[in-house]
C-alpha positions, -999 to 999 in steps of 0.1 A, spaced: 234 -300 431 222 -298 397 217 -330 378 207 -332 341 197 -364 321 201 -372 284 168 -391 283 134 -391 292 128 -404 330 97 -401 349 108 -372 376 86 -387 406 86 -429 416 53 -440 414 31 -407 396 40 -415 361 10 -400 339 -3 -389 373 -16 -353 376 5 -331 398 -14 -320 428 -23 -286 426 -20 -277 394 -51 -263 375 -39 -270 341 -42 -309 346 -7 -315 336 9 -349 342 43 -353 363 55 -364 329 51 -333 313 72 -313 339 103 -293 325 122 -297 355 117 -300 393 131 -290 427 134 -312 454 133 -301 483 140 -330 505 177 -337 491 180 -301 475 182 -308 442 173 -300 407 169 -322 378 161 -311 341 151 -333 320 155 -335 280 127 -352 271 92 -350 279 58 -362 274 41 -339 250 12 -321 264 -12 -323 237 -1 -363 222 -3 -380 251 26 -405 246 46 -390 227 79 -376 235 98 -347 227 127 -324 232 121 -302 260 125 -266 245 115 -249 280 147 -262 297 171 -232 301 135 -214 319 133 -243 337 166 -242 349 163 -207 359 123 -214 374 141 -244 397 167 -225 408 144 -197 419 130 -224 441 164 -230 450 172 -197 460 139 -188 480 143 -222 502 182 -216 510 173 -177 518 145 -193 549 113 -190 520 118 -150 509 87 -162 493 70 -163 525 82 -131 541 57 -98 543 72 -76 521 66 -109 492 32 -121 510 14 -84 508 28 -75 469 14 -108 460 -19 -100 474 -21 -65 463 -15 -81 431 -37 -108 432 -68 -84 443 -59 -64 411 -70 -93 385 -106 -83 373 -98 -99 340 -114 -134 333 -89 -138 303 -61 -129 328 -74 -152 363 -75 -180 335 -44 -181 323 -23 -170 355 -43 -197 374 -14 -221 385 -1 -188 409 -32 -186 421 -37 -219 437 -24 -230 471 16 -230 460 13 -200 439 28 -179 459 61 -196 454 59 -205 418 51 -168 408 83 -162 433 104 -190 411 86 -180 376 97 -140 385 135 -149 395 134 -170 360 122 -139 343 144 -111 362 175 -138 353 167 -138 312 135 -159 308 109 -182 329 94 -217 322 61 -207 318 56 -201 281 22 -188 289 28 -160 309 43 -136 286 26 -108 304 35 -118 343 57 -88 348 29 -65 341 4 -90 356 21 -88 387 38 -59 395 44 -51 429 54 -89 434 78 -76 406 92 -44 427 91 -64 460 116 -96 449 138 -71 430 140 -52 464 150 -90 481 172 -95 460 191 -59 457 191 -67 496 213 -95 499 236 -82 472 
């Protein structure tokens, strides 16, 4: 199910201008572009958002078709039994990973390198491979992490 809103609503009860667990970058659950759950399997984009650097202030949300895309790669590797989690994904992330030796690059890839990184690089790649990701940041993730590139595209050729 895919549910869209035409305003601003705070995406998890209770964690409004709370810092999502996790995440290196400090942002607040306000400031998300969108979000899978994955108790009741859904996604929800939102509009609106908190702005990241005026705290308070709200704005159109101009990362919501990557977001879109980002969620549903979340989706997609929950539905398929966590492809994100399987070998052939777990080693070409690590292989990866162990390639970074540039400060620059460890900094601003950090949110896939914390404990759910694994799966957001998994959702952030299927966003890119489908016309464009979330992250506006990560410009370079294709060549950043390319065997976690070559191993999704394999999944996915796989159960096509």
């Amino acid at each position: 199910m895919v549910k869209a809103t035409s305003r601003f609503i705070t995406p998890v009860e209770g964690h409004y201008r709370k810092p999502i667990p996790g995440d290196p970058s400090g942002r607040l659950f306000d400031q998300l572009s969108g979000l899978y759950h994955r108790k009741n399997k859904s996604i929800a984009i939102f509009e609106y958002v908190m702005d990241e650097d005026l705290p308070f202030r709200v704005i159109k949300n101009s990362r919501a078709p990557g977001a879109l895309r980002h969620e549903l790669g979340h989706a997609l590797d929950r539905a398929l039994e966590g492809w994100s989690d399987q070998n052939a994904f777990q080693r070409a992330y690590n292989l990866d990973i162990a390639a970074i030796d540039d400060v620059t690059l460890i900094d601003e890839y950090a949110y896939y390198l914390t404990r759910k990184g694994r799966s957001e690089l998994f959702a952030e790649l299927f966003a890119v491979l489908q016309g464009g990701g979330a992250d506006e940041k990560a410009g370079n993730i294709k060549r950043v992490f390319p065997a976690a590139v070559e191993a999704l595209q394999a999944l996915l050729e796989k159960k096509t």
